[in-house]
Every structure is written in C-alpha cells, then in structure tokens.
N, C-alpha and C positions, 0 to 999 in steps of 0.2 A: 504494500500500500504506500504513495507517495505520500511523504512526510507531510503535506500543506493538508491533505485526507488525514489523517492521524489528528495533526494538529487539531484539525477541525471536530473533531470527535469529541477530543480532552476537552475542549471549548464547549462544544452542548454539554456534555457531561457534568463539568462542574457550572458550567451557569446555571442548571438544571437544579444540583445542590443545592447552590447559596440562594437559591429561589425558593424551593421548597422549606428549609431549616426553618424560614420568617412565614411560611405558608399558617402554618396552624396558630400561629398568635395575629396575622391578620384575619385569619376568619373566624378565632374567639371573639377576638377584641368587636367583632364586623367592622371594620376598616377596610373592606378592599377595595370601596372608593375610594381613599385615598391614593391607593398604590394605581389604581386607574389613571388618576389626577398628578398625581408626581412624575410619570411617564409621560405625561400630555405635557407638563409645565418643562421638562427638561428640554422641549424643541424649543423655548424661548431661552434657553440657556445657550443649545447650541447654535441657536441665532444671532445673539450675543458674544460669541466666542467666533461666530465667521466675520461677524461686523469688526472685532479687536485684532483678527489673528491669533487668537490666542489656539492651545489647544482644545479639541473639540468637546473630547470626554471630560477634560481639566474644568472647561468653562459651564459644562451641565453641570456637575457636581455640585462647583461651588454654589451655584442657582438654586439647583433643588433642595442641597441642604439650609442655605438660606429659608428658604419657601415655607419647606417643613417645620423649621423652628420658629418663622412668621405665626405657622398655623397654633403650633402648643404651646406659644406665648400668648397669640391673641382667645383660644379657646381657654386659655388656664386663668387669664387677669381679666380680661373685658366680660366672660359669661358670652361669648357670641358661641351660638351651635356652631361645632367644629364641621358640620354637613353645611351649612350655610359659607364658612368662612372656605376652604377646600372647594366651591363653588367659583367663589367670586377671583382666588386667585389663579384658579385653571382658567375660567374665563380670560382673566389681561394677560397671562402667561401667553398662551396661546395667539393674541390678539396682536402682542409684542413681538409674539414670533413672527407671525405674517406681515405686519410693517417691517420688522429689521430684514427680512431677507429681502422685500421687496426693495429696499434700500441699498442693499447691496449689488452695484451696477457689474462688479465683476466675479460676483458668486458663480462655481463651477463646481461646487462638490456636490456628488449625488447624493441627493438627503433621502432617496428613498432607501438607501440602506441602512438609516437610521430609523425610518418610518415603517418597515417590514422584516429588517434584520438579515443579515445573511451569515453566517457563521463562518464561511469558506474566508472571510476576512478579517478572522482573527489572526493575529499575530504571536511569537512567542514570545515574549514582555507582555503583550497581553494576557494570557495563558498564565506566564507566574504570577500576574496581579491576582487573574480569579483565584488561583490556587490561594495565594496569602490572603484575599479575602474571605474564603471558605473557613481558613485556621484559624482569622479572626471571628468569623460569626459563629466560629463551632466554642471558640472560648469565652464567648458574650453568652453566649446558651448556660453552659455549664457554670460557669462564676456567680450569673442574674440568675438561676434560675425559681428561685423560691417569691426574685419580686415581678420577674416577666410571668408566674404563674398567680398570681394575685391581680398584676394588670389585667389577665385574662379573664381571670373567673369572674374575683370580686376584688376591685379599688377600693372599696369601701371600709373592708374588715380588713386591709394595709394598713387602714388607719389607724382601725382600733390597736392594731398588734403593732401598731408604731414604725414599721416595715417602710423605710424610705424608699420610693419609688418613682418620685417627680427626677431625680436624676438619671437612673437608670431607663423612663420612659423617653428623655431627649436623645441619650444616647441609643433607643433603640428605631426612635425616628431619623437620624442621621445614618446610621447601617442600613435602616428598610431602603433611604432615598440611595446611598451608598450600590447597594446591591442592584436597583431598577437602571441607575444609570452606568457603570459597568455591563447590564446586559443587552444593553440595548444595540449593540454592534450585534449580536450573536441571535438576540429574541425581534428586536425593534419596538419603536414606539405602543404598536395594535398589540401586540401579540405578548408583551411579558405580563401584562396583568393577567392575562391568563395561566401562565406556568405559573404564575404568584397564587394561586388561587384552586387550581386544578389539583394537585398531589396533597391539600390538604384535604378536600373535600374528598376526595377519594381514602384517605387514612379512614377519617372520620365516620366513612359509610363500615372502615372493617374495625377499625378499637376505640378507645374511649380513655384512654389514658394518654395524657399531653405526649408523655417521655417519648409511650409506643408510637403516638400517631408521628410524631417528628422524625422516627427513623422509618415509619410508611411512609412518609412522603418523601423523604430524599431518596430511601430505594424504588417508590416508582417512580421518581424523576431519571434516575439511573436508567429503571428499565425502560421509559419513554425515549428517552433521548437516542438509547443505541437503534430501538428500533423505530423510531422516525429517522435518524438520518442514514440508517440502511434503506429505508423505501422509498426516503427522495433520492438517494443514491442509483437505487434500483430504478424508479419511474421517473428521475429529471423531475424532481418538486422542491418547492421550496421548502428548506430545512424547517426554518422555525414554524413554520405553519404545519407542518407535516407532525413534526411533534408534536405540537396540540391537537392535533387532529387525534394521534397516539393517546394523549391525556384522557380526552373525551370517550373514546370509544373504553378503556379503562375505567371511566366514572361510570358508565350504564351497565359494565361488567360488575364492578363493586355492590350494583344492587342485589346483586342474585349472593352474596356471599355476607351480608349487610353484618357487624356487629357478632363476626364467630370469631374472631383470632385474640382478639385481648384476655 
C-alpha cells in the first residue's frame, strides 16, 4: 500500500478517536448543537486566517476557541440560554465568513476540502498532531473524570459535593472546539458533527455505563473508519462521507442488539 494510502488510514483512524472519546459527554450533556455550531463558526476562522495569511488550521482554532469560551462566559454571567447564544454566534461567524472571503480578490485555496473533508490530504505532522491530541484527550478523560461525569449527569449535586467543575468545563470546551477543528481536513465542515455524534449514540443503544460507552464509541469509530475508507477505496467515494454512511448503517444495527453488553 503506498505510504500517502497508509497515511490516510492512520488519519480516519485517529480522527475517528479523538471524535468519539468527547462523543458520549456531548450527547449526555445534549450539546451536539454546539459541536454542529463550532464547525460552522471555524469557516469564519478560516476566513480570517486566508484574509491575514496566516495558517489555516492555526487561525480556526484560535476562533473557535475564542467563540466557545464567548459562549461559557456569556451563558455562565449574563443567564442568556446557551441554545440562544450558540445561535446568534454561528449566525455572524458564518456571515463573517462569507464577507471575508468575498473580500479576498486573490483567494485560490479550495475551501471545499474544508467544507466536505478529504483525508487523502492529511499530512505526516498532521498525523502526529492527531496522535498527541488523542494522548491528550485520553489524559483529560482519565484525570477529569469524576467532574466531566457530574457535568454529564448532574451539575447540580457538583455543587453540593463541592466538586469544582467550572474549570474543568472550559477546558473541556477548548479540547471539544480543539478536536472539531483538527478534523476538519480529514471529516470537513458537514460531516464531523456527525462522527461527533454517531459512535456515541451507537454505545448508548449497547451499554449504559459512561467508562463502557466511551470505549464503544472509539472502537466503533475504529471499526467505521477502516471500513468506510476501504469502500471508498473500493467504489471511488468520498472518505468522510463514506464513513458516516458506515456510522449510520451501524446505529440501525445497534437496535437489534439495544442494551445487552454492559
């Protein structure tokens, strides 16, 4: 198999991962608006970053981590619905993105493989970033794990048991925004809320326990990914879509097995 093939594997593979690990705490918390909304706000990031020159991925990041700590500053002191606030800045994000590029008289970078994902162009520096990302959100799990399982369930009895969780909730909005914009080379803008989304719902239909459903989701992400990008392989389809496609037809399987393996 030529190396840029390989490459490309290790790349779904671990995007796959670091997508699934945050999977079952966005869909305790029901957050996966948000991770919908972060992905949408990072094309005004990369908009931003072709307007300076800067780099591309460099200049999402700093955006969306911005954005997100906009949103759990203004939801946590103003009382504004964080569904309300998550609205209003995906809307100018978005709005900002279509003026800046418009603005840009000698824009030439294909944004659609930022908007649809292609994995065949990942890179190896990109590849070790997923990797050291993975090792960091595998050690955010295990260190947080007694206050990211309180954010899930119940914020409320955090309190009583005195369980600080307001810092540990920033830093797990800066890794969710962290992770969406890293995959978006691999997944693209449409399509990573879905792998964000997909392998937990899918744990979820087989256990019931946070720890298990997190290592269901990263091994069906595992298993999605080898075999979506063997059949776009096989049939010339587009990777990241092919994989969800994989995801999906794995959620309608989970029903028939719903709630036996925990």
């Amino acid at each position: 198999m030529p190396l840029f093939l390989i490459t490309a594997l290790l790349g779904a593979i671990l995007s796959g991962i670091s997508l699934a690990i945050f999977a079952p705490y966005v869909t305790l918390r029901r957050i996966s608006y948000l991770g919908e909304a972060l992905s949408h706000i990072a094309f005004a990031g990369i908009a931003i970053a072709i307007i300076s020159g800067m780099n591309l991925t460099l200049g999402a990041l700093i955006f969306v981590s911005a954005v997100a700590m906009g949103i759990s500053w203004l939801s946590e002191h103003h009382k504004i619905q964080e569904a309300n606030t998550i609205t209003i800045f995906l809307s100018l994000s978005m709005a900002l993105g279509i003026i800046l590029i418009s603005l840009s008289r000698n824009y030439s970078f294909d944004l659609s493989s930022y908007l649809f994902g292609n994995v065949l162009l990942i890179s190896l520096s990109e590849l070790w970033i997923l990797g050291g990302l993975n090792v960091l959100n595998i050690a955010f799990v295990i260190f947080f794990y007694k206050e990211l399982f309180y954010l899930s369930y119940n914020p409320e009895m955090a309190k009583v048991f005195r369980i600080r969780t307001q810092g540990v909730d920033k830093m797990f909005y800066i890794l969710l925004a962290a992770n969406i914009v890293f995959n978006l080379k691999s997944a693209g803008i449409i399509l990573v809320t879905a792998q964000l989304i997909l392998p937990a719902v899918i744990a979820f239909n087989l256990v019931q326990k946070l720890h298990t459903a997190i290592i269901t989701a990263v091994i069906t992400a595992i298993i999605c990914a080898i075999a979506g990008f063997a059949a776009s392989f096989a049939l010339n389809l587009p990777t990241g879509a092919t994989i969800v496609v994989c995801q999906a037809l794995l959620y309608a399987l989970s029903f028939l097995f719903k709630r036996r393996f925990d």
